[in-house]
Residue, then its C-alpha position, 0 to 999 in steps of 0.5 A: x714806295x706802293x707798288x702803283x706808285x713804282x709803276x706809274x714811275x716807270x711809264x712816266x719817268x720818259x717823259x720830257x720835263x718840258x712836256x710835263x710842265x706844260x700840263x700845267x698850262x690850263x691852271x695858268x692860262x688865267x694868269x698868264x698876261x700877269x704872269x707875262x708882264x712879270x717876265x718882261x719887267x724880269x727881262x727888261x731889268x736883266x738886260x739892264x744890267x748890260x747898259x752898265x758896261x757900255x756907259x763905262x765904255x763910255x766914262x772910260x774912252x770919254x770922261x776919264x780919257x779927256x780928264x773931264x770930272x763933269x763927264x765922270x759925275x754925269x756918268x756916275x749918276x746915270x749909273x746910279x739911276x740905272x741901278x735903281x731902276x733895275x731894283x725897281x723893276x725886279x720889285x715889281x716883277x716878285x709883286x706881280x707874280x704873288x698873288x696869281x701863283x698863290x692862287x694857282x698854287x691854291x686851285x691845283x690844291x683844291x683839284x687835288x683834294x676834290x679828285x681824291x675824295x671822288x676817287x673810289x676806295x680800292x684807289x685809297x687802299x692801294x696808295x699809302x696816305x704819305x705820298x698823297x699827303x706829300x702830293x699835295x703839300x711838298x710837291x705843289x710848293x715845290x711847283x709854285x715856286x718853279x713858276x714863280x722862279x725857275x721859269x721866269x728866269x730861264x726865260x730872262x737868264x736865256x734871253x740875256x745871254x743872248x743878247x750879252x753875247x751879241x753885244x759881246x760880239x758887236x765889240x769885239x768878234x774874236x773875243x767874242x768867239x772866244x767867250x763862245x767857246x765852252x758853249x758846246x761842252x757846257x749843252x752836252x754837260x746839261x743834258x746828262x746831268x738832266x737825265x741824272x738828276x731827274x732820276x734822283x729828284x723822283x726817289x728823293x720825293x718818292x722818299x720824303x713820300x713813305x717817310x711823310x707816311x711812318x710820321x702819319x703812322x706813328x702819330x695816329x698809332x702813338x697809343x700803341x707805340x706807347x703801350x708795347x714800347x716799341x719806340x725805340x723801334x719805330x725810331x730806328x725804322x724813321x732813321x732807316x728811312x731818313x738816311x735813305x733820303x738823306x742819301x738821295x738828296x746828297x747824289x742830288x747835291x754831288x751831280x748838282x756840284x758837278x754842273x756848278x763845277x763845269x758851268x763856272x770852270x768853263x767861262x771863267x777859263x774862256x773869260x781869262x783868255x780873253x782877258x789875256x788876248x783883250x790886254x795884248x791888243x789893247x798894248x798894241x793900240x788894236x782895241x781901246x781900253x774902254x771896249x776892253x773895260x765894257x767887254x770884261x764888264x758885260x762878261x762879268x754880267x753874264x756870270x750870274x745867268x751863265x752860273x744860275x744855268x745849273x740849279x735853274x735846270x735842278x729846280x726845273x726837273x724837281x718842278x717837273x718830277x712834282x707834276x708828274x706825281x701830282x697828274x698820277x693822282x689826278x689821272x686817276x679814274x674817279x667814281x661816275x657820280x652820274x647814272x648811266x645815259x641809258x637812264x638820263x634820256x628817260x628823264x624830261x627836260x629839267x627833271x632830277x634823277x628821283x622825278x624821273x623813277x620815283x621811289x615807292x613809299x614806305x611799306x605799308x602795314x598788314x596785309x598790304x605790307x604783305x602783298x609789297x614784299x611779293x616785289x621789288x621793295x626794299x634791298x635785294x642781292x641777285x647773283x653778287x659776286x666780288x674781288x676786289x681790284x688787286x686781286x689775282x685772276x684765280x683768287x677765289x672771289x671774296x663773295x659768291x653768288x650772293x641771292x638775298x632780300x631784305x624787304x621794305x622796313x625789315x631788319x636783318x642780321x648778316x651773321x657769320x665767322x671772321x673773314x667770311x665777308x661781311x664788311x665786304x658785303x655791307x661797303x657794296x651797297x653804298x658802291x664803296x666798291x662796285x661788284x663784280x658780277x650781279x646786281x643789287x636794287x634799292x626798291x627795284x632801282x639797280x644801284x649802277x644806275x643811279x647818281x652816286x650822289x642820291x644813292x647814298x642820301x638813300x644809304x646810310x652806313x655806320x662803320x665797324x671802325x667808328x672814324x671822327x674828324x676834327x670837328x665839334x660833336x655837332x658837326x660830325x654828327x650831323x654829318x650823316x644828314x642828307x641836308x642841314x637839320x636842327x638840334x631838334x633831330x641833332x638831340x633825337x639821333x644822340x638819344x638814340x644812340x645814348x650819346x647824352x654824354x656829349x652834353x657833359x663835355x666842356x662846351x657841349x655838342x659844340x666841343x671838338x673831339x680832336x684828330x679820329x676822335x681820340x680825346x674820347x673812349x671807343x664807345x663814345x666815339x662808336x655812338x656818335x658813329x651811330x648817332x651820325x648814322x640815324x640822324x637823316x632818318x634814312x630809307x635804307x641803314x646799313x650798321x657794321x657791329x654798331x655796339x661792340x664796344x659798347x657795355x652791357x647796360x648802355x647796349x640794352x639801351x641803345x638797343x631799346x631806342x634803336x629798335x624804333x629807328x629799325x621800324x622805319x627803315x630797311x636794314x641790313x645790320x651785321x651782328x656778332x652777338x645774339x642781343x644785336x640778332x634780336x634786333x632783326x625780323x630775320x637772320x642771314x648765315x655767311x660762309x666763306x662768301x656765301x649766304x648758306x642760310x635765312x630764317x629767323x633767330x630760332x629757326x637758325x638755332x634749331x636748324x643749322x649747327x655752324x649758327x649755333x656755334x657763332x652765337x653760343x662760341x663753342x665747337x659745333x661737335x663738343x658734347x656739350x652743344x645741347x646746352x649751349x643750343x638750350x642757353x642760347x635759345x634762351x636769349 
């Protein structure tokens, strides 16, 4: 289990499961009259049920005394009558509560899935996939079903104990009494088990929680799986964990076993005991056999609520256990999609952020292009510094001090070794992560204090890790544009890419490429990537190492057609290779978190050996660098 996920445990395992539940009252609110009228077609239908023995007490004392088998049959039919209307009832609370719980079930499901997509990526790196999977599929139904069962029948259950036992003891008090008697053991037996078992439900979900993640993994990661053999391996790590659950769910059993046992034991002993007392009075004439009759029915009548006590109390605490993991997600803090109301009040009533500071046109051309890079156009780094979220407080921050312009339509190459920082670099300028000290404006605009929203209609990113969902070409294509566009730019964005190959598949643009776009190659699935990243015709592109899995042939034409796309935008473009550098105006060198160097692809050759070392792959102080120096220059 992740470790948030332990320590969010820890804080809220103390609090009650009645406490908890009741955070759920905002989503029932709109149901509540329907939900309401089921509860009392429930407890009218259960306290039915107790007429039952007082007309028996009657056909007994009356009918059957008198020897009168009009009086029998007017009593069985009113028996019958009162039998089917008892089904009717219950009928009619399971249609009332359908439809409305189904809908709550639904609205807590669609909270979920909108505060996850809301929450910030260092949230998602530190929670495995499975539990917020198992949060939002398991945990939900297991909460649907409390609402529609366990909570309406504590409710009726208790009210139709208490008034069975006052009609127990309107008949009867030293019976009743006597049927009184396990009442106290049974409330003390309870409130152990609910502590127990609240701690077992928890693990059990935490469980089913990591297992739900190894299946994820192991079907996403099946190729892999497949081609080191590792099977065998993986399934032994499944049944690991599956017995580890299973294990959980039989400690579940054995203290649920424990309330049944004491739960039926003491009423049925206190039950036989009247039964035995009941018998002697009726012999001595003190009590009738009809009450005697009526008294043992209403008993046997309680059984059912008295027995359903035990798993009424389990399922409440799974529910319990279930809104607890759920509020953990759902307390999270999600990214401000607002700016700042420092910004707001500059605006005029009605007005939309991008009215209120207008972006700067395009740069122009010549010299005026010249006198605008002089400002604040374009994108600019000051004083950037990172580390990310979970990292300790003496760790060396993963970027520093970052000093860096790329001005209005300029096209630079971040370059640098593996781990230096680059991806790092490039998720903080849609604030994919915020920074940690510094800023970073888009056209003199400090990105904190613009609307999440319009900021990355601005940005556009391709991911070193090209990510497709289960959709049709067209649609994750399309995806990368700020509104709806037509085929008309949809074909432009594939042309640039040379993503004409998706014209091929069995039902063209229109086809669906499957769960992460396996049924494709990586290098398909990399220029839809970088099909999706170009089609809005962004201000502002960000492309992580776009073409590395790309051939040489179709990266030269990508290249060719990408290089009119870079004309009209600024872009910061990390490249490995000295063909994706030729693309940009100028070069950027990053070394362990800092920039350490800016100039041209030349200028960079000529001047600063660990560059060199990067484009030509060899040891700065091999004798042969000359060469390697003379080769690369050459491209």
């Amino acid at each position: 289990m992740p470790t948030t996920t332990r320590a969010t445990t820890e804080t809220t395992g103390q609090l009650s499961a009645a406490r908890t539940l009741l955070r759920l009252w905002p989503y029932v609110r709109p149901v509540r009259a329907r939900w309401a009228g089921a509860a009392f077609v429930a407890v009218l239908a259960s306290c039915m049920t107790l007429a039952f023995p007082l007309v028996l007490k009657w056909i007994v004392d009356g009918p059957v005394t008198e020897r009168d088998p009009g009086g029998v049959w007017l009593g069985a039919g009113l028996l019958l009558a009162l039998g089917i209307a008892e089904a009717l009832l219950f009928g009619l609370r399971r249609w009332l509560v359908a439809r409305p719980l189904a809908g709550v079930e639904a609205a807590l499901r669609a909270d979920l899935y909108r505060h996850l997509q809301r929450l910030p990526v260092s949230f998602h790196d530190r929670w495995a996939s499975g539990q917020l999977l198992s949060r939002g599929t398991t945990d939900l139904m297991v909460v649907r079903m409390f609402l529609a069962f366990p909570l309406t029948f504590l409710i009726v259950n208790g009210v139709t104990i208490l008034a069975g036992l006052t009609v127990l003891i309107v008949q009867d008090w030293g019976l009743g009494l006597v049927l009184l008697a396990p009442a106290v053991p049974l409330i003390a037996y309870c409130y152990r088990f609910e502590g127990g078992y609240a701690g077992a439900s928890r693990r059990a979900q935490d469980q089913v929680g990591d297992l739900t993640t190894v299946v994820e993994e192991s079907v996403l990661g099946i190729r892999v799986i497949k081609g080191f053999g590792r099977h065998r391996s993986q399934a032994r790590a499944f049944r690991d964990l599956a017995g580890t659950v299973r294990g959980t769910e039989l400690l579940k059993a054995r203290l649920l076993a424990g309330i049944l046992m004491m739960i039926t034991l003491l009423p049925e002993v206190a039950l036989g005991a009247a039964l035995v007392i009941g018998t002697v009075q009726v012999s001595d004439g003190s009590l009738s056999a009809g009450t005697l009759v009526a008294f043992l029915s209403t008993a046997l009548a309680l059984r059912w609520p008295i027995e359903s006590i035990g798993f009424l109390l389990a399922m409440s605490q799974e529910a319990a256990t279930a809104t607890r993991r759920y509020f953990e997600v759902m307390d999270a803090d999600p990214e401000a999609n607002q700016a700042p109301p420092s910004d707001e009040s500059q605006r005029g009533p009605g007005q939309s952020p991008a009215a209120a500071t207008p972006l700067p046109s395009p740069a122009p051309q010549g010299e005026a292009a010249e006198d605008r890079r002089t400002g604040d156009d374009g994108l600019r780094f000051e004083g950037v510094s990172f580390r990310y979220p979970d990292a300790a407080e003496e760790a060396t921050p993963t970027l520093a001090r970052i000093d860096l312009h790329i001005r209005s339509g300029e096209t630079m190459a971040l370059v640098g070794s593996t781990g230096s920082g680059k991806t790092t670099l490039t998720a903080l300028v849609p604030r994919l992560y915020d920074v940690t000290e510094g800023r970073i404006t888009l056209d003199g605009r400090d990105i904190t204090a613009m609307p999440r929203a319009e900021l990355r209609e601005l940005v556009s990113v391709a991911f070193e890790e090209p990510t497709l969902f289960s959709a049709s070409v067209a649609d994750n294509v399309l995806m990368g544009a700020p509104e709806a566009l037509g085929p008309e730019q949809l074909e432009q964005a594939l042309g640039v890419a040379q993503a004409e190959f998706a014209h091929r598949l069995p039902d063209g643009v229109d086809t669906e490429v499957g769960e992460q776009g396996l049924s494709l190659s990586g290098g398909q699935r990399q220029r839809l990537a970088l099909a999706r990243s170009v089609v809005g015709t962004p201000r502002f592109l960000i492309l992580d190492d776009p073409l590395s899995a790309l051939d040489v042939h179709t990266e030269a034409a990508v290249e060719a057609a990408l290089r009119r796309v870079l004309s009209g935008s600024t872009a910061l473009v990390v490249a490995h290779r000295p063909s994706t550098v030729l693309l940009a105006d100028r070069v950027a060198l990053l070394s362990e978190g800092r920039i350490t160097a800016v100039g041209t692809h030349h200028e960079l050759l000529r001047a600063n050996a660990e560059y060199r070392h990067l484009m030509a792959g060899e040891n700065t102080g091999d004798t042969g660098e000359t060469d390697s120096r003379t080769e690369t220059e050459r491209v």
